[in-house]
C-alpha positions in Angstrom: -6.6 -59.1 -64.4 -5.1 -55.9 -62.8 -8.5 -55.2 -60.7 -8.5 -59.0 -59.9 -5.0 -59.0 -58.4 -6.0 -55.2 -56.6 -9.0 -56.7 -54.6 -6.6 -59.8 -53.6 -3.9 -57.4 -52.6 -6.4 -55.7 -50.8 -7.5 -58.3 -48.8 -4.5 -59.5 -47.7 -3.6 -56.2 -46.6 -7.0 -56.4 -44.3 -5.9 -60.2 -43.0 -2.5 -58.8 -42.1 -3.8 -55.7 -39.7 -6.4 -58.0 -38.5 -4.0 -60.5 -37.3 -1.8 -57.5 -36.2 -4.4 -56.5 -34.1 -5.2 -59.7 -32.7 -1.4 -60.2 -31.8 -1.1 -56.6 -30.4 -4.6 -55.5 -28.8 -3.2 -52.2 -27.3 -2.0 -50.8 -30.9 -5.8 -51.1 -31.7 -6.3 -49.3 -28.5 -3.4 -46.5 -29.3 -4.7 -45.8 -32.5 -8.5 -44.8 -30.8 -7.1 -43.2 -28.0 -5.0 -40.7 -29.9 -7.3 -40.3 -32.7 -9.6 -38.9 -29.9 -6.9 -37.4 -27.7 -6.2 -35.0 -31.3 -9.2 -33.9 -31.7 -10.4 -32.7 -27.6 -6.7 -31.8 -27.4 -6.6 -29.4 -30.3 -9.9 -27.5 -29.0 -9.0 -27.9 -25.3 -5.7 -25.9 -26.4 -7.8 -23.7 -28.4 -9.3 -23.0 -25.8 -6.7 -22.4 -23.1 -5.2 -20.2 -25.1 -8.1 -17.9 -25.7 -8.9 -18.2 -22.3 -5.3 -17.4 -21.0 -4.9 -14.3 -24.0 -7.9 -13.0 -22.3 -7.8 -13.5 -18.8 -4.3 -11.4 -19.3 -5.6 -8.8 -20.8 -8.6 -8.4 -17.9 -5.9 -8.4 -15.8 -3.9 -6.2 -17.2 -6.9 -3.6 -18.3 -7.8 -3.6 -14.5 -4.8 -2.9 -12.9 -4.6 0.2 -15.2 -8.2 0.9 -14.1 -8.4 0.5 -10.3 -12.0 1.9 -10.0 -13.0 -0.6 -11.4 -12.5 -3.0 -8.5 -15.8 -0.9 -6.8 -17.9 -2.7 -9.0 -16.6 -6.5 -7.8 -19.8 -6.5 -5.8 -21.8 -5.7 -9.0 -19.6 -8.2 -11.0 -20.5 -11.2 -7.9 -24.3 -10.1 -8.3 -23.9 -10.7 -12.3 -22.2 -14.3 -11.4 -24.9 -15.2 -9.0 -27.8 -14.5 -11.2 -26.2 -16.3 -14.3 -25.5 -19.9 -11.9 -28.9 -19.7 -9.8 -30.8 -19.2 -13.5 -29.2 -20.7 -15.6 -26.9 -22.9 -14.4 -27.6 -24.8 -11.5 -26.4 -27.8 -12.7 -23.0 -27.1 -13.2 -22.5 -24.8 -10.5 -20.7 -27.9 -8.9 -17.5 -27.5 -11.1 -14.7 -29.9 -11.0 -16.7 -31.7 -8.3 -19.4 -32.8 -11.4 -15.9 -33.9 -13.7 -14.6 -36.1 -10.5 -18.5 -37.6 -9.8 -18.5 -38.1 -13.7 -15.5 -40.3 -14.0 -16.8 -41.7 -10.7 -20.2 -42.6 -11.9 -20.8 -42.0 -16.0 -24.3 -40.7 -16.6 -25.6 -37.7 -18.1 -23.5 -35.9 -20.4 -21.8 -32.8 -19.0 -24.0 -29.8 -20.1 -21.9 -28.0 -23.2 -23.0 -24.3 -21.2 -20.8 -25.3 -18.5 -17.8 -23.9 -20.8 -18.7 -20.4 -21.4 -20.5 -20.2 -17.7 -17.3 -20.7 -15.8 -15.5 -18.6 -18.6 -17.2 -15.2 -18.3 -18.0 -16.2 -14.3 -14.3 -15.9 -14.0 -13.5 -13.3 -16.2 -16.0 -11.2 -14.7 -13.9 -12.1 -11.5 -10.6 -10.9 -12.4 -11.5 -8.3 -14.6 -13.3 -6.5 -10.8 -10.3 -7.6 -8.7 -11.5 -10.9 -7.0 -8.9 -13.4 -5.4 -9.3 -16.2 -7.7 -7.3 -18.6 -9.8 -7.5 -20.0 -13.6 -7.0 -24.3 -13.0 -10.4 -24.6 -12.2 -12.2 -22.7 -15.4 -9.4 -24.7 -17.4 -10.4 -28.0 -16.3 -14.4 -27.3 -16.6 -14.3 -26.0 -19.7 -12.0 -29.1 -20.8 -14.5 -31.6 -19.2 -17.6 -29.8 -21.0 -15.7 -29.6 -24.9 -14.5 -33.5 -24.1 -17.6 -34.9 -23.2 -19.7 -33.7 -25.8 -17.7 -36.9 -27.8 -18.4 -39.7 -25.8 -22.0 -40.2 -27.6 -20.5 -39.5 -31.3 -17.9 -42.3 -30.9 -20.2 -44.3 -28.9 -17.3 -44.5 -25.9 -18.9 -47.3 -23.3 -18.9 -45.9 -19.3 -15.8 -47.0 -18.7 -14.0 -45.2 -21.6 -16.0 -42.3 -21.3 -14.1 -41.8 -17.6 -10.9 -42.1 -19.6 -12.1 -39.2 -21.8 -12.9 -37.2 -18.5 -9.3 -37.6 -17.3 -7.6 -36.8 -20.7 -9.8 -34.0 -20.3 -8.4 -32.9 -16.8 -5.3 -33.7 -18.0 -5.2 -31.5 -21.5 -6.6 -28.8 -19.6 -4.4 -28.6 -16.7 -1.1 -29.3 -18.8 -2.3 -26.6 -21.2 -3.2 -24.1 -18.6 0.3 -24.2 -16.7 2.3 -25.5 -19.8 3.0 -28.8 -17.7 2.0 -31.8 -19.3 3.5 -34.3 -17.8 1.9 -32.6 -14.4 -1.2 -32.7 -16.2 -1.3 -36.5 -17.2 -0.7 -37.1 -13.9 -2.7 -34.8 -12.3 -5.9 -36.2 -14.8 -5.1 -39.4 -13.3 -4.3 -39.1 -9.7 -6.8 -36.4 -8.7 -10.1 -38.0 -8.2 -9.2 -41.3 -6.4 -6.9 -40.4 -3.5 -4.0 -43.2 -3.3 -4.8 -44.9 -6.2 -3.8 -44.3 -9.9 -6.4 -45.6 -13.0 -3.0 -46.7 -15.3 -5.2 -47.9 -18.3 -5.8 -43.9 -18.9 -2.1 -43.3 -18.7 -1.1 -43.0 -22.8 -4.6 -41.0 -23.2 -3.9 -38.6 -20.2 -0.4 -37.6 -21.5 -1.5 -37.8 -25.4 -4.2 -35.2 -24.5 -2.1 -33.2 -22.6 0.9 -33.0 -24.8 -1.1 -32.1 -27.7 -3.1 -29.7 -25.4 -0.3 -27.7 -24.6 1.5 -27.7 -28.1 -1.4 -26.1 -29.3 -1.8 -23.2 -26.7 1.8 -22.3 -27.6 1.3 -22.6 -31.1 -1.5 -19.8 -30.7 1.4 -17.4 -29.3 0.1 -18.1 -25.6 3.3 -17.7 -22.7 3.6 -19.5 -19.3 5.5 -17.7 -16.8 8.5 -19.2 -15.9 10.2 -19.3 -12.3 14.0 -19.9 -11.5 15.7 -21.5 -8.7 19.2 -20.5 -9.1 20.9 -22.6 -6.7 20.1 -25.5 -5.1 22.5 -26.9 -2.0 23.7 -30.3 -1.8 21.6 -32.9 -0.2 22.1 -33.7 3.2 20.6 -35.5 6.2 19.7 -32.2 8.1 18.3 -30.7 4.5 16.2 -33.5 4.3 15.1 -32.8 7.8 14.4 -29.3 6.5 12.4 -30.4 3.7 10.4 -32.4 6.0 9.9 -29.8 8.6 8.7 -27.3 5.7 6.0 -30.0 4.4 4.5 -30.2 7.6 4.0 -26.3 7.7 2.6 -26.4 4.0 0.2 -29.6 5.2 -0.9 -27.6 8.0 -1.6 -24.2 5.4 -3.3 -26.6 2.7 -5.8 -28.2 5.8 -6.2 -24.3 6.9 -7.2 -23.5 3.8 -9.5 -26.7 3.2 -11.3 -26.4 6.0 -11.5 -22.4 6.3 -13.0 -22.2 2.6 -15.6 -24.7 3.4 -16.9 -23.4 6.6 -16.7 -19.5 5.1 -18.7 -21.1 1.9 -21.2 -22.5 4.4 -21.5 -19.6 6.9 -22.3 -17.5 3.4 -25.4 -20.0 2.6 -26.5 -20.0 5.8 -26.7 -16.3 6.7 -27.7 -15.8 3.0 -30.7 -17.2 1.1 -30.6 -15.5 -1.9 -27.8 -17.0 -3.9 -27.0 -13.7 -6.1 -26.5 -11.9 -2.6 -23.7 -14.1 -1.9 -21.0 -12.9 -4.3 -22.5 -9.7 -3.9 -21.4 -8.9 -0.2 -18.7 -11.0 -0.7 -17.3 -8.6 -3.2 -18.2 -5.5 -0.7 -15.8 -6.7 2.0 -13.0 -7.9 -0.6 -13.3 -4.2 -2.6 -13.2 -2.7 1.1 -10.0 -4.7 2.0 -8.7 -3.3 -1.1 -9.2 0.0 0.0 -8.5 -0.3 3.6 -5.1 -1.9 2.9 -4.1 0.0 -0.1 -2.8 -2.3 -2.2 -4.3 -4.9 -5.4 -1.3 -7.1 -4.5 -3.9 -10.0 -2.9 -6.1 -9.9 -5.6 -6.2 -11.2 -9.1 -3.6 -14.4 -9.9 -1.0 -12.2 -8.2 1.6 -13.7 -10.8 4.3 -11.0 -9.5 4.5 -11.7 -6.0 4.7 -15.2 -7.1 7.8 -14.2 -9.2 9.2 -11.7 -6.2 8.9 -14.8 -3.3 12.0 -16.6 -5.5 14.3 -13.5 -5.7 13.7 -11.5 -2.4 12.2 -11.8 1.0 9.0 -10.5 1.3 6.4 -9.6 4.4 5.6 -13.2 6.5 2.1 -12.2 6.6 1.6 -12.2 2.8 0.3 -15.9 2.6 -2.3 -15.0 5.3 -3.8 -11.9 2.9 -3.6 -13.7 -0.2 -5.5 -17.1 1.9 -8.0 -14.6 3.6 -8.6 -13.2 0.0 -9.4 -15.9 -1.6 -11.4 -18.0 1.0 -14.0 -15.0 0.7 -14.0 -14.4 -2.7 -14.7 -18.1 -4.1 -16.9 -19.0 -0.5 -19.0 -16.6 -1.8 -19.5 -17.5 -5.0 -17.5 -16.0 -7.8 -15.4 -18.4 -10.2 -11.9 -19.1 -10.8 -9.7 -21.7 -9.8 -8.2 -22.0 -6.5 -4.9 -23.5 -7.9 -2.8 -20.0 -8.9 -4.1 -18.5 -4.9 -2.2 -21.7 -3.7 0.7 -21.4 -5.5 0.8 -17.9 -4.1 0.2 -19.1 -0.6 2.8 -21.8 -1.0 5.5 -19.8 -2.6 4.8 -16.9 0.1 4.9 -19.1 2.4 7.6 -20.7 1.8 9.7 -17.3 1.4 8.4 -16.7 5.2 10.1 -20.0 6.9 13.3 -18.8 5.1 13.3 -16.2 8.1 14.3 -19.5 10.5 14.8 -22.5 7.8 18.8 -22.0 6.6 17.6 -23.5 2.8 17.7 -20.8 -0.5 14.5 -18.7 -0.3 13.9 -19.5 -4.3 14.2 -23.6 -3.1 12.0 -22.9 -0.4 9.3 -20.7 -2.4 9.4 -23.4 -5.3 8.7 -26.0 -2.6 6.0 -24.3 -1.2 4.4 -23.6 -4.5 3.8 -26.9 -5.3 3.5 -28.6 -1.5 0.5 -26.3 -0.7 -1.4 -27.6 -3.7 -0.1 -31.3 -3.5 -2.0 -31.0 0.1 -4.5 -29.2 -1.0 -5.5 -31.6 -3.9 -4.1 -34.7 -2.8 -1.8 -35.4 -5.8 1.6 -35.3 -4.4 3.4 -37.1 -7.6 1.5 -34.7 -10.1 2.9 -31.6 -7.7 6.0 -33.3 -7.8 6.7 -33.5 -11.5 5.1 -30.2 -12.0 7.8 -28.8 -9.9 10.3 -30.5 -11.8 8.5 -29.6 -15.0 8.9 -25.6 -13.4 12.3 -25.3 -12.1 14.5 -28.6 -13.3 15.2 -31.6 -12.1 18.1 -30.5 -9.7 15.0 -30.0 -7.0 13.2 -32.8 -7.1 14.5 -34.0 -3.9 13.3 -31.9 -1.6 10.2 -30.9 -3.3 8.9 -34.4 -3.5 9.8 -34.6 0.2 7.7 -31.4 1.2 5.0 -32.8 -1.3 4.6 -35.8 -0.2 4.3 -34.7 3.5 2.3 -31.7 2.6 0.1 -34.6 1.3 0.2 -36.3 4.6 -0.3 -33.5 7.3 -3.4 -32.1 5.1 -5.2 -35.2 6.2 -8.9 -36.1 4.8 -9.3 -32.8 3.5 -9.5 -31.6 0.0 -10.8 -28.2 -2.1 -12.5 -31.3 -4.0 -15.5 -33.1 -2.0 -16.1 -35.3 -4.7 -12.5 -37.3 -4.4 -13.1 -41.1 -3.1 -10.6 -42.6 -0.8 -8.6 -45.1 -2.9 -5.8 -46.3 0.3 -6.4 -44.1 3.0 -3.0 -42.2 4.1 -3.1 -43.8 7.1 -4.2 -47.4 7.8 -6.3 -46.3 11.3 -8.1 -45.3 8.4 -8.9 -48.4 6.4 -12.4 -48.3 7.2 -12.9 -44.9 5.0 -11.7 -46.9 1.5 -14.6 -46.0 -1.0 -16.0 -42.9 0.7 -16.0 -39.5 -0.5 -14.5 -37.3 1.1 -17.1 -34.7 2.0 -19.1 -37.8 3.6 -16.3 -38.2 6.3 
């Protein structure tokens, strides 16, 4: 009698969430999304953290060891060896995750993880100019997609599982979720946002970042101590300093390309590449006496809000870089560009009357919103940075950053969603390195 009236409890229970779900589709699809968004969350976390612990401690090892940055042409010759091979096919980076959740096909090679992990440790730990965004995100892309065939995700959720990807790594990496989410979801179709990722995109990046600081793992924090009223002629300000970082972030674009191709065409031999490339960054080094362009450079970042530096630093730190990733080592380009921006920005507070700590925080993030195309992901993540009080003029700067960059982008793989301007209607649904 008791089991009989068990079973019938039982399956009235079952009728009840089945007519739930019938009622309310989008709990069914909550429930999936952040069962998966737990699990690639928890290891893409995991795996920021270890990665960020680490990369720290190359960093700090080296700059207590300066001879070591002699053997960055040793360390490229190491990365170009390991890609030509071994890993040819994912030697394309976070252009493979954005033609993934493009076009769904083969499953992004689980090697790609550790590749672009000791690639660009081997970078910082020899003193090239290289960032940490970009080893995030691949290493998120290759844990997350080893899932899709396990829980049998179709093509169309499986490019949902590539942007909570993006997004867990990048809000992990820089302790910005809410950046992240958006950022997952606004970087590989220019103008256009894919909303039906939206809760998986911030579920994977909230838990993503909970659990790099859970392993003990600190972001460094930035402080913009005053910020003036607004104003029509601050407004104008904020405008005039987007176009500069628009300008900086098409520079950059462009310069890094045609450096990456000059470096193939002069040299065949892939492994050759990072190696001279690491020659004339180690001579730099030397010639200018100072490891303050290499590396994240983290503490000129920090010195651009509190005191006026040298206008030419941006131009170092951009020259830098553009030669140490053209060539071929790894690392992001994200961290250089907040470096750029922030210096940058410090430099127009020679002429621009706004707070140099407003103006580096604008340029930190207007640089990269250019550079990327993702002016509302730059946005929040300044917002997420330095608090709310600036989110006027840095969504200003970002959003004409975004603007005055034009089609250009350190991604080639990003499709044109609305063009920026409509003379350029005719360009919807190409990529961007086909225009």
């Amino acid at each position: 009698m008791f089991r009989n009236n068990k079973k019938s409890v039982f399956r009235i229970l079952i009728i009840l969430i089945k007519l739930f779900f019938r009622k309310y589709p989008s709990a069914l699809f909550v429930l999936k999304w952040l069962f998966i968004t737990l699990i690639i969350g928890v290891l893409i976390g995991s795996a920021s953290a270890f990665f960020l612990q680490t990369l720290e401690w190359a960093t700090q090892f080296r700059e207590n060891h300066l001879w070591l940055i002699a053997f960055l042409p040793l360390g490229g010759f190491l990365v170009g060896l390991l890609y030509h091979y071994f890993g040819k096919d994912v030697e394309s980076g976070n252009n493979l995750l954005i033609e993934t959740i493009h076009n769904p096909q083969k499953t992004i090679p689980l090697k790609m993880a550790p590749f672009v992990y000791l690639g660009t440790m081997i970078t910082h730990f020899f003193g090239g100019s290289a960032g940490r965004e970009g080893t995030a995100l691949q290493m998120a892309g290759a844990i997350a997609d080893q899932f899709s065939k396990p829980f049998k995700l179709s093509a169309d959720d499986r490019k949902i599982l590539i942007i909570s990807a993006i997004a867990a790594g990048f809000g992990s990496v820089f302790g910005t979720p809410l950046a992240g989410a958006i950022f997952g979801l606004e970087v590989f179709l220019v103008g256009r946002l894919k909303y039906n990722a939206l809760f998986p995109a911030i579920s994977a990046a909230v838990i993503a970042d909970l659990v790099t600081k859970l392993w003990n793992t600190h972001h460094t924090h930035y402080q913009i101590d005053y910020i003036p009223e607004i104003s029509f002629l601050n407004i104008l300000y904020a405008v005039i300093t987007g176009i500069f970082f628009g300008i900086c972030a098409a520079t950059f674009i462009k310069t890094i390309h045609k450096t990456g191709s000059l470096f193939k065409t002069k040299i065949s031999y892939p492994p050759l590449r990072p190696f001279i490339g690491g020659i004339i960054v180690a001579s730099f080094v030397w010639l200018i006496g100072t490891t303050k362009y290499i590396g994240l450079g983290i503490p000129t970042i920090i010195d651009s809000f509190e005191q006026q530096l040298p206008a030419y630093d941006f131009t170092l730190k951009m020259i830098f870089t553009i030669i140490t990733l053209a060539a071929g080592f790894k690392g992001g380009e994200v961290t250089p560009l907040f470096f750029i921006g922030a210096t940058l920005g410090n430099a127009l507070g020679y002429f621009i009357p706004l707070p140099i700590a407003l103006l580096a925080g604008m340029g930190f993030v207007a640089v990269f919103a250019g550079a990327t195309n993702t002016p509302i992901a730059c946005s929040i993540m300044a917002i997420e940075l330095f608090g709310n009080e600036c989110g006027v003029y840095v969504a200003i700067a970002c959003v004409v950053s975004y603007l005055f960059s034009g089609s250009n982008s350190i991604y080639k793989s990003q499709i044109i969603g609305e063009p920026k301007n409509n003379r350029f209607l005719k360009d919807i649904g190409k990529k961007l390195s086909e225009l």
